[in-house]
C-alpha positions as CSV (number, residue, x, y, z in Angstrom):
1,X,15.4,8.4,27.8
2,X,15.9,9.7,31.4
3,X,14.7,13.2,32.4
4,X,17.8,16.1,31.7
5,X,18.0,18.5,35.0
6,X,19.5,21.1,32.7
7,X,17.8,24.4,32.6
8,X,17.0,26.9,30.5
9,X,15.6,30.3,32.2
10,X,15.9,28.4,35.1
11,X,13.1,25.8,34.2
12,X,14.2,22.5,33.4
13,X,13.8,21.1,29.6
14,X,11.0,18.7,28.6
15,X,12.3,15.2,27.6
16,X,9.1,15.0,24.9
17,X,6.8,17.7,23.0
18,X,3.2,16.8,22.2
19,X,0.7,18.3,20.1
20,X,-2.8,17.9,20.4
21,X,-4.7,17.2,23.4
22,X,-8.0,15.9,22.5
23,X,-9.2,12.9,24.3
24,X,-6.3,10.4,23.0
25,X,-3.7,13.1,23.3
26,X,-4.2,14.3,27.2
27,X,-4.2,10.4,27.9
28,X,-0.9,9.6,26.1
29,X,0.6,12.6,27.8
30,X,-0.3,11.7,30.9
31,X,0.7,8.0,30.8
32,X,4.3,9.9,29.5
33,X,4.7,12.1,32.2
34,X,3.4,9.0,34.7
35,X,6.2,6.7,33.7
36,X,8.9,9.8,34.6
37,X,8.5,12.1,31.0
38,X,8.5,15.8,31.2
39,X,6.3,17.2,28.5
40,X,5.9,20.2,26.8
41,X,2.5,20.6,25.2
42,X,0.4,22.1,23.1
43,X,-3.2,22.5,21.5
44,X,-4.6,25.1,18.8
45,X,-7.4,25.0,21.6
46,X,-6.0,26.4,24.6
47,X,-8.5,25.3,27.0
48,X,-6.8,21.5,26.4
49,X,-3.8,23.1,27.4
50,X,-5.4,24.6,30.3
51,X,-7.1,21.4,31.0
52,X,-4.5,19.3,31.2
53,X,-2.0,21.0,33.5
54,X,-5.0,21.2,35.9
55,X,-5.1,17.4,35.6
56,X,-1.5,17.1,36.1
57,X,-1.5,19.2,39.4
58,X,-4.5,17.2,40.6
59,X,-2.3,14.3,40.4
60,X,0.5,14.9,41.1
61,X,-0.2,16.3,44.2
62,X,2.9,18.2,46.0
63,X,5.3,16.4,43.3
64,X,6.9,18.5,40.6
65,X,4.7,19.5,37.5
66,X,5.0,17.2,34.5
67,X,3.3,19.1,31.9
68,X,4.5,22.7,30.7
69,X,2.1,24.1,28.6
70,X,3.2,26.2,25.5
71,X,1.5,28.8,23.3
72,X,2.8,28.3,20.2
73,X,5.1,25.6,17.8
74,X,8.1,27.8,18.5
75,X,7.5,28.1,22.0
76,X,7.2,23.8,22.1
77,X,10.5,23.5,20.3
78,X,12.4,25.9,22.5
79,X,11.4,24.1,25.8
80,X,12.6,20.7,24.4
81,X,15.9,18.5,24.8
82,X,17.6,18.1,21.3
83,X,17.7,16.3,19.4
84,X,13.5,16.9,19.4
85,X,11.1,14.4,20.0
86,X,7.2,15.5,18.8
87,X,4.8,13.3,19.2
88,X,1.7,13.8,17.3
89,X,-2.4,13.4,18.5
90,X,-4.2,14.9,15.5
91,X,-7.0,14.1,13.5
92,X,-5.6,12.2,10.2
93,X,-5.5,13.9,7.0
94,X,-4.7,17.0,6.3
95,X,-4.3,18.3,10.1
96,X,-1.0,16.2,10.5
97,X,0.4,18.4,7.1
98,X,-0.7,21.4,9.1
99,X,1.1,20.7,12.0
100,X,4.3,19.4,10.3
101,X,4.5,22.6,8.1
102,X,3.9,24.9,11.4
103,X,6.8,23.0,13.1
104,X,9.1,23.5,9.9
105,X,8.3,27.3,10.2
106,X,9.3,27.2,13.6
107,X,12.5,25.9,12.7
108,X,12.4,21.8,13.4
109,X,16.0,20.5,12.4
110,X,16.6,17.1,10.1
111,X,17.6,15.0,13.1
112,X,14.6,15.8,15.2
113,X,12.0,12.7,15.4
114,X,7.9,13.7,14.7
115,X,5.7,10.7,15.3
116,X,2.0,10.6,14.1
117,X,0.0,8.5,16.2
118,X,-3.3,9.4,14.5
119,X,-5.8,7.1,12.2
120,X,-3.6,7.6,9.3
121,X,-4.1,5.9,6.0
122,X,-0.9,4.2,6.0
123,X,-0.3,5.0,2.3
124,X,-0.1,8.8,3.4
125,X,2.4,7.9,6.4
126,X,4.9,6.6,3.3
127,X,4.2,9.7,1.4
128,X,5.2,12.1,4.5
129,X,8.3,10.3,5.2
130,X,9.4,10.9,1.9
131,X,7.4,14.7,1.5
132,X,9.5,15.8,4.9
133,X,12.4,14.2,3.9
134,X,15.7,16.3,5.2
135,X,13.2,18.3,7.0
136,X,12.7,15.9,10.1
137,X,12.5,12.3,10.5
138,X,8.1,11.7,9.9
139,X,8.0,8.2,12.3
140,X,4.2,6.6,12.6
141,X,3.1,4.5,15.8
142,X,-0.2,3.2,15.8
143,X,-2.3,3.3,18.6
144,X,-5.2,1.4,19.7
145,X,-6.8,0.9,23.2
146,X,-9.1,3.9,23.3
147,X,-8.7,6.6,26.0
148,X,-8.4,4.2,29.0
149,X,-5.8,2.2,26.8
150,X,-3.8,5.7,25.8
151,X,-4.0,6.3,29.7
152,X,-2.4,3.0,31.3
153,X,-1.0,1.1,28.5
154,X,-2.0,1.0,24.5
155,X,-1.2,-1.5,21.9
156,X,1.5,0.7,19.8
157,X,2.1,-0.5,16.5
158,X,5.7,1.7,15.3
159,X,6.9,1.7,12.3
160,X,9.6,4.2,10.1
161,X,13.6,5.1,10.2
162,X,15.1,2.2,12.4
163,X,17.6,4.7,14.0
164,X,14.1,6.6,14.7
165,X,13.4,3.5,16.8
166,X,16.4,3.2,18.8
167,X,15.3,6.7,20.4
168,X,11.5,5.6,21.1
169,X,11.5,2.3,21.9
170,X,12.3,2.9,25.1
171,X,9.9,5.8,25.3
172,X,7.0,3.9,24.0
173,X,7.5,0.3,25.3
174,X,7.4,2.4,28.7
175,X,3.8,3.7,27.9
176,X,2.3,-0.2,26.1
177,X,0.4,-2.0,27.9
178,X,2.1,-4.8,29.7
179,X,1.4,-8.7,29.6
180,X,2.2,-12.2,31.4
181,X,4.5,-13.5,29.2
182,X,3.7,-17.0,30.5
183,X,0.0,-16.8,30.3
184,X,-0.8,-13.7,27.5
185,X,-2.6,-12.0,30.4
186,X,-3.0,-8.1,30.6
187,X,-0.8,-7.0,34.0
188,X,-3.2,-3.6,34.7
189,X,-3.4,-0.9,36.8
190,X,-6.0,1.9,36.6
191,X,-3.9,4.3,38.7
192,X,-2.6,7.3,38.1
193,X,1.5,7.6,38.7
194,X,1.5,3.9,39.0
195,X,2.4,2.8,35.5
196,X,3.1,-1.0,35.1
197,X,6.7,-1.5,34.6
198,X,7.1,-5.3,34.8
199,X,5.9,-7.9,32.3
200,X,5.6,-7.6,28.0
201,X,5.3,-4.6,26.5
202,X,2.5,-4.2,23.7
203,X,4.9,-2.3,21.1
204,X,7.0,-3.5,18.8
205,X,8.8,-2.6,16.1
206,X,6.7,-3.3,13.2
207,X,8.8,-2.4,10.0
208,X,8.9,0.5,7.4
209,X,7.5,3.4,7.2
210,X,3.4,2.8,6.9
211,X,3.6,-0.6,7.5
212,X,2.5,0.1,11.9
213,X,-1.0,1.5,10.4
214,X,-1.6,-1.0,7.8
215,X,-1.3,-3.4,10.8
216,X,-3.8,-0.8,13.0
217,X,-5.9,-0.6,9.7
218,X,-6.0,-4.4,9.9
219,X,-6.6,-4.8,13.4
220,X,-9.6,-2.6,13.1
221,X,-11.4,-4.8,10.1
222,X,-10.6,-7.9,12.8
223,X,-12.2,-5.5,15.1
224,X,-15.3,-4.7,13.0
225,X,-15.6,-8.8,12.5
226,X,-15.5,-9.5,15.9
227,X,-18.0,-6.8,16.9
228,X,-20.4,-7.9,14.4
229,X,-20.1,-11.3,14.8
230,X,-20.8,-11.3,18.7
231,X,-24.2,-8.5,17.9
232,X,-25.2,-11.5,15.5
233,X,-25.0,-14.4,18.6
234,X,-26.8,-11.5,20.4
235,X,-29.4,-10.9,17.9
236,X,-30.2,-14.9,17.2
237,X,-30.5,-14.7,21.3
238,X,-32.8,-11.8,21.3
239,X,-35.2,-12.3,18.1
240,X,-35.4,-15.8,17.4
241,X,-34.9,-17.5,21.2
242,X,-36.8,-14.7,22.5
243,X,-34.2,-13.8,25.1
244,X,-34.1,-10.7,27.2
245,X,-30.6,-8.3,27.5
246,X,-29.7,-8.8,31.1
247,X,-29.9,-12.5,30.2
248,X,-28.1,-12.6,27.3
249,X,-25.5,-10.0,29.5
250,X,-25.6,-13.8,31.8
251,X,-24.8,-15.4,28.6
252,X,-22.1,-13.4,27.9
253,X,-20.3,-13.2,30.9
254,X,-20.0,-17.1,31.2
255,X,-18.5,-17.0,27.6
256,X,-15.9,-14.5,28.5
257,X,-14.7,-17.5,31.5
258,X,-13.2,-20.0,28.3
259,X,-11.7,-19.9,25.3
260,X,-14.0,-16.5,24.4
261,X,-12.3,-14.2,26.8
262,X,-12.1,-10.7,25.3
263,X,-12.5,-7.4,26.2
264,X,-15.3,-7.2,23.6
265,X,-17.4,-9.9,25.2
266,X,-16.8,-8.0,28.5
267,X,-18.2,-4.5,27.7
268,X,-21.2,-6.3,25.5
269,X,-22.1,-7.9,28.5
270,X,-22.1,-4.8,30.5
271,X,-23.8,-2.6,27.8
272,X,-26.6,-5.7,27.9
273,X,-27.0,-4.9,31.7
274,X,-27.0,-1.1,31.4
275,X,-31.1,0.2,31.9
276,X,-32.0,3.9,29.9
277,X,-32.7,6.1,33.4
278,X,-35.1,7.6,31.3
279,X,-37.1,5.1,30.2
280,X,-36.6,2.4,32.6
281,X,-35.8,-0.3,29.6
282,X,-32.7,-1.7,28.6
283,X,-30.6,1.0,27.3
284,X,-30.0,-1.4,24.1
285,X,-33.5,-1.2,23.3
286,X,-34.0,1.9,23.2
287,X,-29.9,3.0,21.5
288,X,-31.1,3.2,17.5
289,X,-30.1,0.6,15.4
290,X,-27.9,2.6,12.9
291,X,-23.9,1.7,13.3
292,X,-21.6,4.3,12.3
293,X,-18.0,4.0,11.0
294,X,-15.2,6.3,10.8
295,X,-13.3,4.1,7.6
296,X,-10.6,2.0,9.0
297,X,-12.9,-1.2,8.4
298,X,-14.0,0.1,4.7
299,X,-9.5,0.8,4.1
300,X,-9.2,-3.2,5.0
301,X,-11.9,-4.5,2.9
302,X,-10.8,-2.4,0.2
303,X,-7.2,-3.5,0.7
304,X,-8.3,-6.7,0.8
305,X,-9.6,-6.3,-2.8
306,X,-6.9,-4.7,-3.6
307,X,-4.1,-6.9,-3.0
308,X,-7.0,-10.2,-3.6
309,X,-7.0,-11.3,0.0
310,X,-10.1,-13.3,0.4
311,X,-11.2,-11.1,4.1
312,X,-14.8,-11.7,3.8
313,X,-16.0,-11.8,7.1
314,X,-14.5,-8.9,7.6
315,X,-15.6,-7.4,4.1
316,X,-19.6,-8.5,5.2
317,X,-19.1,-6.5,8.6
318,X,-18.5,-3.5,7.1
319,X,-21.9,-4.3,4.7
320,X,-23.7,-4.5,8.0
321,X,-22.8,-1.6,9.1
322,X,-23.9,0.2,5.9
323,X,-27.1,-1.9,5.9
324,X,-27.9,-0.9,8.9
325,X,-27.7,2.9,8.1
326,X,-30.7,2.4,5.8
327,X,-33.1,2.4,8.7
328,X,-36.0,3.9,7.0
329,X,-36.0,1.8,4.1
330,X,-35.4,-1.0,6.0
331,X,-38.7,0.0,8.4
332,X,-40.7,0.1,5.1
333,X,-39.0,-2.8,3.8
334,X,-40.6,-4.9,7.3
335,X,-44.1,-4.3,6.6
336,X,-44.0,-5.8,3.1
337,X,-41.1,-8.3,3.0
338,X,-42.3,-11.9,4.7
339,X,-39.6,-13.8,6.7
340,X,-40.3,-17.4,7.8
341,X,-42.7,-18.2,10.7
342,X,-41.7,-18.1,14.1
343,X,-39.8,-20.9,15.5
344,X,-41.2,-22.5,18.8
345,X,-38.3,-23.8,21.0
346,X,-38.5,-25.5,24.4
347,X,-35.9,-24.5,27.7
348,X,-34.0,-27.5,26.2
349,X,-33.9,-26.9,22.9
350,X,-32.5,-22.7,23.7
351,X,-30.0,-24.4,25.9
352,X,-28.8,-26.3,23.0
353,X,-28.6,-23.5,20.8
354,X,-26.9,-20.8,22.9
355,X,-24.4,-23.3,23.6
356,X,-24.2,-23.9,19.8
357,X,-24.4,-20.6,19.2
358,X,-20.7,-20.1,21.9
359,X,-18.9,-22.3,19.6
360,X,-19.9,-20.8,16.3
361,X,-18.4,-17.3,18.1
362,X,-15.6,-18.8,18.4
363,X,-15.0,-20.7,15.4
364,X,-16.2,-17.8,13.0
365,X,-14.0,-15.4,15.7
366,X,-10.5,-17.7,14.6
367,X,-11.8,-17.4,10.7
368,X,-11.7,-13.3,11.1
369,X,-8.3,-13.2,12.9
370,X,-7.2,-16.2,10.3
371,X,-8.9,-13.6,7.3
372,X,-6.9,-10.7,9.2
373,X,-3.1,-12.4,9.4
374,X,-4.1,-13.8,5.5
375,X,-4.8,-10.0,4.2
376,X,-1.3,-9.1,6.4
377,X,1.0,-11.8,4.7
378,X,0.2,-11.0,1.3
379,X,0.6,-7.2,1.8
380,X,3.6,-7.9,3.3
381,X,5.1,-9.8,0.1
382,X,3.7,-7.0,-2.2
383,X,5.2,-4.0,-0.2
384,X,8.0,-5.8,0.4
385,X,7.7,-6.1,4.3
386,X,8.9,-8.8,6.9
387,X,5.9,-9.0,8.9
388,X,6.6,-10.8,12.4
389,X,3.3,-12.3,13.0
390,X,4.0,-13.8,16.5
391,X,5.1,-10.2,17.4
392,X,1.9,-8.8,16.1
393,X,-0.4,-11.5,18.4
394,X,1.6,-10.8,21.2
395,X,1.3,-6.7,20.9
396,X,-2.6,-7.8,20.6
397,X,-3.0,-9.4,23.6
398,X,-3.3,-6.3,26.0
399,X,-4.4,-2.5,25.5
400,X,-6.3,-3.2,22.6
401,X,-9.5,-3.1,21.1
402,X,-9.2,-7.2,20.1
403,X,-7.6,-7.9,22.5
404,X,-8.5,-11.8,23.6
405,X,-7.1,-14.9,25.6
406,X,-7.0,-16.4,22.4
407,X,-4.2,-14.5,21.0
408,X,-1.7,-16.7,23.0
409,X,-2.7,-19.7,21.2
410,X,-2.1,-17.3,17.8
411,X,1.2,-16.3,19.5
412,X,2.1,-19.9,19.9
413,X,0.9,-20.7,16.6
414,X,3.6,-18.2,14.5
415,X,6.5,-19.3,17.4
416,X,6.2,-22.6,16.3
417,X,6.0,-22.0,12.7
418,X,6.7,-18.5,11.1
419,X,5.9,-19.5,7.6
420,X,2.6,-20.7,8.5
421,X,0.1,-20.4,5.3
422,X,-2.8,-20.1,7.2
423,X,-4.2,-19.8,11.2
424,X,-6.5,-22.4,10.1
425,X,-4.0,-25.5,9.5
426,X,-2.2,-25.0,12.5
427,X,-2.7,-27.7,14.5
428,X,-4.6,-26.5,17.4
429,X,-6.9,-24.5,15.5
430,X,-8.0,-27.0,13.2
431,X,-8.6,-29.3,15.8
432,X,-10.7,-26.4,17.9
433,X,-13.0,-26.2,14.8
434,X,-13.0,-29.9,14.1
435,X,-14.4,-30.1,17.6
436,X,-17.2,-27.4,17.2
437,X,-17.9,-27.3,13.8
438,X,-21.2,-29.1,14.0
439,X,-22.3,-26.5,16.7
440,X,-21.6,-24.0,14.1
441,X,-23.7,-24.8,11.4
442,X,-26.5,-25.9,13.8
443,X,-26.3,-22.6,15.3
444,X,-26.4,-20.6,11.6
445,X,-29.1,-22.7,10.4
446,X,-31.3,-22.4,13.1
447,X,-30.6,-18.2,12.4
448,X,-31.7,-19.1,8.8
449,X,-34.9,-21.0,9.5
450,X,-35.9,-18.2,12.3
451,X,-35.0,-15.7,9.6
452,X,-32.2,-13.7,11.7
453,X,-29.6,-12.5,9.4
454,X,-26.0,-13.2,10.2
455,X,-24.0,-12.6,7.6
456,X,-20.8,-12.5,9.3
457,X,-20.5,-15.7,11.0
458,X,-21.8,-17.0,7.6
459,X,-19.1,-15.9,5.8
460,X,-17.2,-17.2,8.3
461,X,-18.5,-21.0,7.5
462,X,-18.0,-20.0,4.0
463,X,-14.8,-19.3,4.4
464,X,-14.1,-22.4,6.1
465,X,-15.6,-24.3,4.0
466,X,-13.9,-22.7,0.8
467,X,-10.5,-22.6,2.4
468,X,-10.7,-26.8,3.1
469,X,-12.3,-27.6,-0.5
470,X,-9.9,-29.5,-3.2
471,X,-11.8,-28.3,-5.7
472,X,-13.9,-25.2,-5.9
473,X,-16.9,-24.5,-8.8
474,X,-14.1,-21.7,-10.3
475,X,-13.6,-24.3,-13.0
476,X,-16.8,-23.6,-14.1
477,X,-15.9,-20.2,-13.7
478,X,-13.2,-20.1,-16.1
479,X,-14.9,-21.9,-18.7
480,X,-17.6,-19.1,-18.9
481,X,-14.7,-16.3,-18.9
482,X,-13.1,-18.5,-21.7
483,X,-16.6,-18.9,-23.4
484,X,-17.7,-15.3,-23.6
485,X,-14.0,-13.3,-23.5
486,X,-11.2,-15.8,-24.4
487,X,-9.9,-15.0,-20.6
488,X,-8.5,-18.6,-21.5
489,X,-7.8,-21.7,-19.0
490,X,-5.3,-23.9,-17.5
491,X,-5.7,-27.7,-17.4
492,X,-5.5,-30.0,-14.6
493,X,-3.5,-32.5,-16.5
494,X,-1.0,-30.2,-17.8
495,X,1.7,-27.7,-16.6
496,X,0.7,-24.8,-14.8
497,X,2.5,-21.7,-16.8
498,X,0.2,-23.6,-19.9
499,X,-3.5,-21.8,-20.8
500,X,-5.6,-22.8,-23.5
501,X,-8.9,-21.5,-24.8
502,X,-11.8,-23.2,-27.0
503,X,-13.2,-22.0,-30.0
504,X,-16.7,-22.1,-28.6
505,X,-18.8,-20.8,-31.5
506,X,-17.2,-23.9,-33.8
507,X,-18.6,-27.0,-33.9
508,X,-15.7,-28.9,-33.8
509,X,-14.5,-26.8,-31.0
510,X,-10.8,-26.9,-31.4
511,X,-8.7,-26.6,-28.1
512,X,-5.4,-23.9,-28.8
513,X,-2.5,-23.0,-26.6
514,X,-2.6,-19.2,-25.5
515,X,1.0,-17.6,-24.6
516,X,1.0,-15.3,-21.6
């Protein structure tokens, strides 16, 4: 889309509208008007309004203004090219209904585009497409990056009408963030007006309608993992080697030189180093130990139930979270409950175990993102989706929350194979965890035996561990179902559409064939 220089009342019309300017909103706007947008905006709150044309002259300088404000929906609509484009920075829920009926009332025509690029439950993105049908065209885009992300370059995860595409792609691959295609690299700039035109954008067209925040809704369970799992290296540091923050932050920071390089492991380090001004400790020591949540984590792990997607690392971070809320109980709970006695390590021996404790990251990191792509590839057959999972890595690898070095080698991994079953048996990840593996169970059992919970990066091993066995104990399993409910069996040595069940209460225990 390039700017029109027709006018209307002798003001020239806005190429995009946008409606709510909250922290996310004023940052996607102005990342629109810095890569040559002219928006018309508008906020129920008109100090946003206010607030952001004041940003726009401060940066803009003697340039042309980029952002018109507007007082109402009908105001927005008149200021705008048509066919419309709206593009949506609202609270999910029932604010986006508000402001879709509001633009209907202001007289929003079938052709014009209205894209949500809020926290949606992707289940309520299908239902507006088909509630506003004839109305407008509802679109969805997924964003993740935070404000500096929504400022100079998101991860945007679209999905909706494919004609609906054609008129934003090149509006929002403009706004992504931008990579190295050779080396999976973020290309940044942290300046205002000087957008980063050159190298990969991080958007791409996901699929239909709901399918861009089931993706987002994924990426955050990854996200949750990978938090949890790096506070749980952090904690075995801190409680059972005894460590203090700003060492750990050293710690850290030499992991995020190799194969751990993320953006998470970057701003743990530096929230490590921060000291309270107030106190004079380490501002971790003294930030409450209560994690809060605002769903997305709790909408994967249920997924994951749902559709029997076996995302347990990811499941177990949102339990810690929820175990940590219980701070009181868990305060009373410490003066009764006995953990084991203190383990006495040497210089040596804490060397050896934070460089154990590196690789378990890492190997329990590729079992989250493995979990993650799992829970996507099954959704995908039941909703009837063609996911393109080297698409998704690569959209990962800049702007967002997850975003990693690693996510190259997960590019690489769905180029050279697009049907793979599993992160875990591609070849270069099963030999990275074939390498370190020992590290990783040294590293969780010396968490066990010093009592520091870690109930991630267990899950992790679990996982692993599960995912490799021939045969699980579920035979077992089945014979109790069968025993006490006549759930029935299958048989090893027979065909697979066959189940049987035993007559357990009879002595002679006859063995029948069950149809299904």
């Amino acid at each position: 889309m390039t700017q029109n220089t027709s006018t209307q009342n002798s003001q020239p019309q806005c190429d995009i509208g946008f409606i709510g300017l909250g922290v996310m909103g004023k940052n996607l706007t102005l990342n629109l008007a810095d890569n040559g947008y002219r928006i018309a905006c508008f906020d129920l709150d008109q100090s946003k309004v206010d607030a952001i044309i004041e940003q726009d002259a401060a940066e803009r300088g003697d340039a042309p203004a980029r952002v018109e404000a507007c007082r109402s929906y009908t105001e927005l609509l008149s200021k705008l090219n048509a066919p419309h484009m709206i593009i949506l920075s609202v609270p999910a829920g029932d604010p986006v209904d508000h402001v879709c009926h509001h633009l209907i009332d202001a007289g929003i025509a079938a052709d014009d585009i209205v894209v949500d690029t809020g926290n949606s439950l992707w289940t309520d993105s299908v239902a507006r497409e088909q509630q506003y049908k004839g109305k407008f065209i509802f679109f969805s885009t997924a964003v993740s990056g935070g404000e500096v992300g929504a400022r100079f370059g998101p991860s945007l995860m679209p999905s909706g009408d494919p004609y609906a595409w054609t008129r934003l792609e090149p509006v929002l691959q403009s706004i992504a963030a931008k990579v190295d295609p050779e080396t999976g690299k973020p290309i940044e700039s942290n300046t205002p007006g000087h957008p980063v035109k050159e190298g990969e954008p991080c958007a791409t067209y996901i699929g239909p309608v709901g399918a861009g925040h089931y993706v987002k809704m994924v990426h955050n369970g990854i996200e949750y993992a990978d938090m949890q799992l790096i506070c749980e290296a952090y904690h075995v540091m801190r409680s059972a080697l005894g460590m203090m923050p700003s060492d750990i932050a050293a710690v850290f920071r030499d992991w995020n030189q190799g194969e751990l390089n993320s953006y998470l492991i970057e701003i743990s380090a530096e929230v490590l180093e921060q000291i309270d001004e107030e106190t004079g400790q380490p501002l971790v020591d003294v930030i409450l130990d209560r994690a809060g949540q605002k769903g997305t984590g709790l909408w994967t792990a249920v997924s994951a139930l749902q559709v029997g997607s076996p995302a347990q690392t990811i499941t177990q971070a949102v339990f810690a979270r929820s175990l940590s809320s219980l701070k009181r109980e868990r305060q009373a709970a410490s003066q009764t409950l006995v953990g084991p006695e203190a383990q006495r390590y040497s210089a040596s021996q804490k060397t050896a175990i934070v460089d154990a404790l590196k690789n378990a990251l890492y190997c329990s990191k590729i079992c989250a993102y493995a979990q993650g792509f799992q829970l996507m590839d099954i959704a995908a057959k039941e909703h009837g989706w063609k996911l393109e999972f080297a698409e998704i890595a690569k959209i990962w690898r800049a702007g967002c929350i997850i975003r990693a070095v690693f996510l190259q080698s997960i590019t690489h991994a769905y180029e050279q194979n697009d049907q793979l079953a599993n992160l875990l048996v591609d070849p270069f990840f099963a030999d990275q965890i074939a390498r370190f593996q020992q590290d990783w169970r040294s590293a969780i059992s010396h968490a066990v035996l010093s009592g520091v919970p870690c109930p991630a990066m267990t899950s992790a091993l679990s996982y692993y561990d599960s995912y490799r066995c021939d045969v699980l104990p579920a035979n077992l399993l089945q014979g109790q179902r069968d025993f006490f409910g006549a759930h029935s069996f299958q048989r090893v040595d027979k065909p697979d559409t066959k189940y049987f069940h035993i007559e357990w209460n009879d002595p002679a225990r006859p063995q029948v064939t069950v149809k299904k």
